[in-house]
C-alpha positions as CSV (number, residue, x, y, z in Angstrom):
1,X,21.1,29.0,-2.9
2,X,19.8,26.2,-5.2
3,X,22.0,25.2,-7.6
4,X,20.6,25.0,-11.5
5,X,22.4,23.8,-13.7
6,X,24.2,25.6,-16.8
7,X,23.4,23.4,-19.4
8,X,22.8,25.0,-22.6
9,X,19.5,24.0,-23.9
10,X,19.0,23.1,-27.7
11,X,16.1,22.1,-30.0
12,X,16.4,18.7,-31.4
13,X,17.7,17.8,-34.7
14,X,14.2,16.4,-35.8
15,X,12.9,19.7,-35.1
16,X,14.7,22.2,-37.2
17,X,12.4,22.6,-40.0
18,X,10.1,23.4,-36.9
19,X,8.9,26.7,-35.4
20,X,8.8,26.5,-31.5
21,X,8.3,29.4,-29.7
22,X,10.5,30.4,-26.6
23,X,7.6,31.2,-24.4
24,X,5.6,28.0,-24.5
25,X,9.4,25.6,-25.3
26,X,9.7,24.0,-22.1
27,X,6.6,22.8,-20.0
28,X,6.5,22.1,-16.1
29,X,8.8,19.4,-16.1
30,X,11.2,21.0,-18.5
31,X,10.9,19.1,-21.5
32,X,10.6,20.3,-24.9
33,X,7.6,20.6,-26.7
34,X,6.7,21.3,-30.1
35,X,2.7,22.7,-30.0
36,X,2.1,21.9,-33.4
37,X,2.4,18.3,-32.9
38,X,0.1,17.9,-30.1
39,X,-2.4,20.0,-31.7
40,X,-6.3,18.6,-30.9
41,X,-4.6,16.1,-28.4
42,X,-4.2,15.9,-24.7
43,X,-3.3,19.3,-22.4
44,X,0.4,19.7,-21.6
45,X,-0.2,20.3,-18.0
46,X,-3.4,20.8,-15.5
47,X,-3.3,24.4,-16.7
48,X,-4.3,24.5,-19.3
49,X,-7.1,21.6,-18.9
50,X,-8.5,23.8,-16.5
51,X,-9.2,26.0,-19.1
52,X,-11.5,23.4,-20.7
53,X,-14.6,22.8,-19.6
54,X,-14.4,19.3,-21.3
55,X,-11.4,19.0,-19.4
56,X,-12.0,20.6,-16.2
57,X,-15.0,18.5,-16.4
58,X,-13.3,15.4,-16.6
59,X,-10.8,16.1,-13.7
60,X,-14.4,16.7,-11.7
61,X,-15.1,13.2,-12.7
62,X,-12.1,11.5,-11.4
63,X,-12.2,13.3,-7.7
64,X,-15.8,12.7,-7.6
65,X,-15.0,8.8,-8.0
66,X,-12.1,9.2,-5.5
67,X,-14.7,10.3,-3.0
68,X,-17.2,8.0,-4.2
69,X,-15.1,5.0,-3.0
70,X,-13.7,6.7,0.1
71,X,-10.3,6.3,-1.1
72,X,-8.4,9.2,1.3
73,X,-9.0,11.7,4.0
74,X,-7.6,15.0,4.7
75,X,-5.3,15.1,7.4
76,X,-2.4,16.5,8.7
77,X,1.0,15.0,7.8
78,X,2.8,12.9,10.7
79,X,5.9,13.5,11.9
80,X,8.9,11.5,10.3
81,X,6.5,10.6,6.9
82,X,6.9,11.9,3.6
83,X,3.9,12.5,1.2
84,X,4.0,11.2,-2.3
85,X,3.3,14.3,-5.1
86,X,0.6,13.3,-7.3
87,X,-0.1,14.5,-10.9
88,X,-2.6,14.3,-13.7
89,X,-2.4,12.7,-16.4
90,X,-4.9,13.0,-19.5
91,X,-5.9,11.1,-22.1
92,X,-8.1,11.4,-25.5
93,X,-10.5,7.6,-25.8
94,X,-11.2,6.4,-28.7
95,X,-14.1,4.0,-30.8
96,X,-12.6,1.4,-32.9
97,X,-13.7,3.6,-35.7
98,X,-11.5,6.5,-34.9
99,X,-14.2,8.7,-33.4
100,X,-13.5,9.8,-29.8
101,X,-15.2,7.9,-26.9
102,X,-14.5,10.1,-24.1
103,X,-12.0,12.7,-22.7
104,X,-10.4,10.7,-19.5
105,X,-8.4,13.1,-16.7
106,X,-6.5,10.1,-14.2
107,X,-5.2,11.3,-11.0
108,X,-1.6,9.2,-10.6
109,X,0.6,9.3,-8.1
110,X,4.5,9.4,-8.5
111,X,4.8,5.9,-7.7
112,X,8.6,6.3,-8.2
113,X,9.2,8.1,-5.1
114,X,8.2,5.2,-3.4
115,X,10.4,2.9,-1.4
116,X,10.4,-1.1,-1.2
117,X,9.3,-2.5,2.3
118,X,8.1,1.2,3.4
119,X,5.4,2.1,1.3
120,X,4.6,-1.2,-0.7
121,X,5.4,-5.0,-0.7
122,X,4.2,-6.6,-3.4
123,X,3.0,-5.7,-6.4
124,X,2.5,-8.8,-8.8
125,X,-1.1,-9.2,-10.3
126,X,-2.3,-12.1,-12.8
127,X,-3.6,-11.2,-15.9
128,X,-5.4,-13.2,-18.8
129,X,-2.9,-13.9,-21.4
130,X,-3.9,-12.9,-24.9
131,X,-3.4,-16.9,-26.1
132,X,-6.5,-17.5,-23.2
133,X,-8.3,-14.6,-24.0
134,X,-8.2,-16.2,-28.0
135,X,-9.1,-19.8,-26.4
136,X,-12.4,-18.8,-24.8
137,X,-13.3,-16.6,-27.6
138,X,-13.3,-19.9,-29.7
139,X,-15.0,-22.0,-27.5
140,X,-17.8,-19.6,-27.3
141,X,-17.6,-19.3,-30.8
142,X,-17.5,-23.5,-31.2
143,X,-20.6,-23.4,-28.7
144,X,-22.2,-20.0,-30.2
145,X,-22.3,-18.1,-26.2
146,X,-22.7,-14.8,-25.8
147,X,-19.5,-12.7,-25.4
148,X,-19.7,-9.5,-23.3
149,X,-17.4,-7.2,-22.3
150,X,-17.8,-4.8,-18.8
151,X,-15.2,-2.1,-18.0
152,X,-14.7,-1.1,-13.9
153,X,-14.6,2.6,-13.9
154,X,-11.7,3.6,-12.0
155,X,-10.9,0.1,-10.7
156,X,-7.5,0.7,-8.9
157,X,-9.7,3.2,-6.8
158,X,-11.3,-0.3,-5.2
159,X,-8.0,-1.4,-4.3
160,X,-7.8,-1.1,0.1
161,X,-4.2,-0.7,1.1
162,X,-2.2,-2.2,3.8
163,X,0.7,0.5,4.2
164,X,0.5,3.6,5.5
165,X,0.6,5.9,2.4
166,X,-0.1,9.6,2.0
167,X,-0.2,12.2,-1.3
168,X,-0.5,15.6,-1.9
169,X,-3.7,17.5,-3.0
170,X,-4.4,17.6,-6.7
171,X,-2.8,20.2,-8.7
172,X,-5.4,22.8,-9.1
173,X,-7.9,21.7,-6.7
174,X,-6.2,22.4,-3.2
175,X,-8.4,23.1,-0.3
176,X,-8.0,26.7,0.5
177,X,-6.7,27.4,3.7
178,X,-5.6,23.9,4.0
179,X,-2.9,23.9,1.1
180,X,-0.5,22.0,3.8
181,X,-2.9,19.2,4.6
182,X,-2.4,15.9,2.6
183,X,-4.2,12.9,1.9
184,X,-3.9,9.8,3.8
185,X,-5.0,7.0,1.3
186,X,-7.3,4.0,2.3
187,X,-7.3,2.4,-1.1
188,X,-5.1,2.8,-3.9
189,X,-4.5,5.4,-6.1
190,X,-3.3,4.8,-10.3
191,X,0.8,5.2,-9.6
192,X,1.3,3.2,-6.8
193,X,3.4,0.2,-6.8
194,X,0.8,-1.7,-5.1
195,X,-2.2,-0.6,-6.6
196,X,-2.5,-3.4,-9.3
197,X,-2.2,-6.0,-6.4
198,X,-4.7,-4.3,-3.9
199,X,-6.8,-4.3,-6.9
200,X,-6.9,-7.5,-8.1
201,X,-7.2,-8.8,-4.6
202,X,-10.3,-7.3,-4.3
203,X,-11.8,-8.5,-7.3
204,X,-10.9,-11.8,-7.1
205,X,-11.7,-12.0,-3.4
206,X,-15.1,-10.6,-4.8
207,X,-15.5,-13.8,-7.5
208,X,-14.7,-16.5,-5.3
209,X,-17.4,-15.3,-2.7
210,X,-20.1,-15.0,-5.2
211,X,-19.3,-19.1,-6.4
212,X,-16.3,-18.3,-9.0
213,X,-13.0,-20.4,-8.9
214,X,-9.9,-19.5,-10.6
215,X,-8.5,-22.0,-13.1
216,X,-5.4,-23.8,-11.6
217,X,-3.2,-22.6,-14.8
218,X,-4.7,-19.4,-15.8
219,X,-5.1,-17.0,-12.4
220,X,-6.8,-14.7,-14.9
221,X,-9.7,-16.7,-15.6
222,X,-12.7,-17.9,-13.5
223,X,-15.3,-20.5,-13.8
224,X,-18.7,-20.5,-12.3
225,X,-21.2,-23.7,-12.6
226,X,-24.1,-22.8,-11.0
227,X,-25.4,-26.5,-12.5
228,X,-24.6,-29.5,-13.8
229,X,-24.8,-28.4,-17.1
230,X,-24.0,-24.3,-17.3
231,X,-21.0,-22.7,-16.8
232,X,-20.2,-18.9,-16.5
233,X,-16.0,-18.1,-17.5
234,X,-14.9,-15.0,-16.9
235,X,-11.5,-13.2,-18.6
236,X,-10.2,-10.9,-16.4
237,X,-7.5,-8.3,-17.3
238,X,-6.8,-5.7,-15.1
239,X,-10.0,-3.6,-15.1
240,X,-11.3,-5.6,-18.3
241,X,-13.4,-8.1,-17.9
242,X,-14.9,-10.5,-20.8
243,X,-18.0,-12.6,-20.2
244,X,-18.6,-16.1,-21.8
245,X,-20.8,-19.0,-21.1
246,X,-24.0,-21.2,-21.9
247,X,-26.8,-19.0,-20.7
248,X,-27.7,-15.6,-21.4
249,X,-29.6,-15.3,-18.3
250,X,-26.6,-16.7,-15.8
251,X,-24.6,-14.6,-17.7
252,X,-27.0,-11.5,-16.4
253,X,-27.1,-12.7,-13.2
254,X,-23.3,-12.6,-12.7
255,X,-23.1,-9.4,-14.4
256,X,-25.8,-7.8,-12.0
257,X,-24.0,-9.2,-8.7
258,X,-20.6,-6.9,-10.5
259,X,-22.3,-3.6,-11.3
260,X,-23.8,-4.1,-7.2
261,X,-20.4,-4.0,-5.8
262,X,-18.5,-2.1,-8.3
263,X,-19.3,1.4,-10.3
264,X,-18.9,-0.8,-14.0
265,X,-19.2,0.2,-18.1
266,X,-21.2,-2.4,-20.0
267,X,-19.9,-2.2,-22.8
268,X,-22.2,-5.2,-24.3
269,X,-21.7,-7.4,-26.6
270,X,-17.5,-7.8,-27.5
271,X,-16.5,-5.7,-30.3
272,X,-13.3,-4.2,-28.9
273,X,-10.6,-6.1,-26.4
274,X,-7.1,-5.8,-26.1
275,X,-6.3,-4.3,-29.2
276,X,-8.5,-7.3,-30.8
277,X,-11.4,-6.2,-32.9
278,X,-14.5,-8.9,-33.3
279,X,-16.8,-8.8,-35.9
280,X,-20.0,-11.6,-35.2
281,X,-21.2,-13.3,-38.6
282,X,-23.5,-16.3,-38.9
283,X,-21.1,-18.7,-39.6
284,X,-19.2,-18.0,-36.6
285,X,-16.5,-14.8,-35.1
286,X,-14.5,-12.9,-37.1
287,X,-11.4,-11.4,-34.9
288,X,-8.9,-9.1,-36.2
289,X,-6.6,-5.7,-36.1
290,X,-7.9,-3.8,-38.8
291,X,-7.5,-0.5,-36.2
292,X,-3.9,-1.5,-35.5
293,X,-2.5,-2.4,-38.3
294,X,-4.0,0.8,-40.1
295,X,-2.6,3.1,-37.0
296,X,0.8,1.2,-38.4
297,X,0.9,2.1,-42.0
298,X,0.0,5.4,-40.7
299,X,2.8,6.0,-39.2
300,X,5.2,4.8,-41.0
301,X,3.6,6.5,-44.0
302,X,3.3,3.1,-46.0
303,X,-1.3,3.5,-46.9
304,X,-0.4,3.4,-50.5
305,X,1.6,0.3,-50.6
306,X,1.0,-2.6,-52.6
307,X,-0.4,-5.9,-49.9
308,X,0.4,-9.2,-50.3
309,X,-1.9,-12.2,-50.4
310,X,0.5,-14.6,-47.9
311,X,2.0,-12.9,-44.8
312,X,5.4,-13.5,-44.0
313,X,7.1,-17.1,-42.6
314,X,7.2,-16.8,-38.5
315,X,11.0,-17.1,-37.4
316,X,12.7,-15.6,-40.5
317,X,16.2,-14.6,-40.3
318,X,16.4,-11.4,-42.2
319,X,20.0,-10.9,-43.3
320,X,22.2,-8.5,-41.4
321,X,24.0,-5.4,-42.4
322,X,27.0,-7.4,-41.8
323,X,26.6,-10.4,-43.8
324,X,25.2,-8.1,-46.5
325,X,29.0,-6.8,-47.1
326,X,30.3,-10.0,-46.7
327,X,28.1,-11.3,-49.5
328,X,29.4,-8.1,-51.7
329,X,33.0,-8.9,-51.2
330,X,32.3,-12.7,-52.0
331,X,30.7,-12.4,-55.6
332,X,33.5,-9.5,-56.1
333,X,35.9,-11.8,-55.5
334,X,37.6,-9.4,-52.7
């Protein structure tokens, strides 16, 4: 008998002036969900994205890739090992103008389930910090480079693995007659623990065979002088990479030797990074978070409020709650 539990289930206070229908209340993992608020967004579950051909489409995509880079094989679970569920996860892209870039299904793995020492090691991988990533944009700007930006499609996929790790099938797309068979994984999947390390060991193992070396205080970046007087930096973060340096035609060249060896987006010149809009203008590069900041009055319902010309002194102590009532009682004399 399995045991479930009797715990009454009830609709959140913020939902009250809501209407949420019984049937459609609770989805696979049994959390709440109000329809109406996810309306025109991502599916709920698998199910219903394989309703959509958009969708389904998308999910097509993603396995296709898996094959692409021979990431797993079908086989039959060993004795004594336990395979790791996998689920999918989707996601609406968008332009910096609000209009949608693409429909994106991931296939992740419940990297949860995982266990230190058995299925992973390490996991640490360097990233560009946003204060670099502002640095070289000025010095490009100081020097007026080209700035490019190339996105690796499904770059965790690239990652090769040095544990012994197996999944399940994908929700939806099990082979029939097989359904018991699972996946032994040669390179990583998006979930895994390790899969940002396998990843950016392979990238950077990539770099520094093709002349790159990374900067002694910045692991994210690299620096490639293929003479005495040109130079070639690169920006990596995570799948993102941002592309700097004296000549265009180096620049193509190192660009050319990346889409060889990995299935990449170029995206062109940099208009979009990390949040970070950039806006090129003859007198040099405009960066800013027009996107973000307008996503924040959004939400917090504040379009119509007045700005102000000077922003607001870094390290202010705003009063607290506390001191507020101490200040009452003072000039009240209690």
């Amino acid at each position: 008998m399995i045991a479930r539990t009797q715990r009454t289930k009830r609709v959140p206070a913020r939902l009250n002036d809501c209407e949420v229908t019984q049937d459609n209340a609770v989805n696979d993992e049994g959390d709440l969900i109000h329809f109406a608020l996810l309306a025109d967004s991502e599916p709920l579950n698998y199910r219903d994205a394989l309703k959509s051909n958009v969708w389904k489409k998308a999910m097509e995509e993603e396995l296709k890739s898996i094959e692409k880079n021979q990431t797993w094989k079908l086989v039959d679970l060993p004795d004594k090992k336990k395979k790791i569920d996998v689920k999918w996860v989707f996601k609406v892209k968008l332009n910096p103008d609000g209009t949608i870039s693409k429909h994106k299904a991931r296939l992740v793995a419940r990297g949860f389930l995982q266990k230190h020492g058995i299925d992973y090691n390490e996991v640490f991988a360097p990233v560009a910090i946003i204060e670099t990533v502002r640095l070289v944009v000025a010095l490009a700007c100081e020097n007026k480079w080209s700035l490019y930006h190339l996105d690796v499609k499904s770059a965790f996929l690239n990652g090769p693995l040095d544990e012994e790790v197996y999944v399940s099938q994908p929700p939806g797309f099990e082979i029939k007659g097989k359904e018991s068979m699972v996946y032994k994984l040669y390179k990583a999947l998006y979930g895994l623990k390790q899969a940002p390390k396998a990843w950016n060991k392979r990238i950077d193992d990539f770099l520094i065979q093709i002349g790159f070396k990374k900067c002694a205080a910045e692991f994210g970046v690299y620096v490639h002088c293929p003479k005495d007087e040109d130079i070639v930096i690169i920006c990596l973060y995570v799948d993102d990479l941002l592309i700097t340096g004296s000549r265009t035609a180096e620049i193509a060249k190192v660009k050319d030797k990346l889409k060889s060896e990995f299935e990449m987006f170029d995206l062109g010149e940099l208009s979009f990074f990390l949040g970070m809009e950039f806006m090129r203008r003859e007198d040099g590069i405009v960066m800013h978070q027009q996107k973000y900041i307008g996503e924040l009055l959004e939400k917090f319902e504040m379009e119509g409020c007045n700005p102000l010309s000077n922003p607001s002194e870094t390290n202010t102590k705003l009063m607290s709650a506390q001191m507020k009532r101490r200040l009452i009682r003072l000039c009240l004399g209690n």
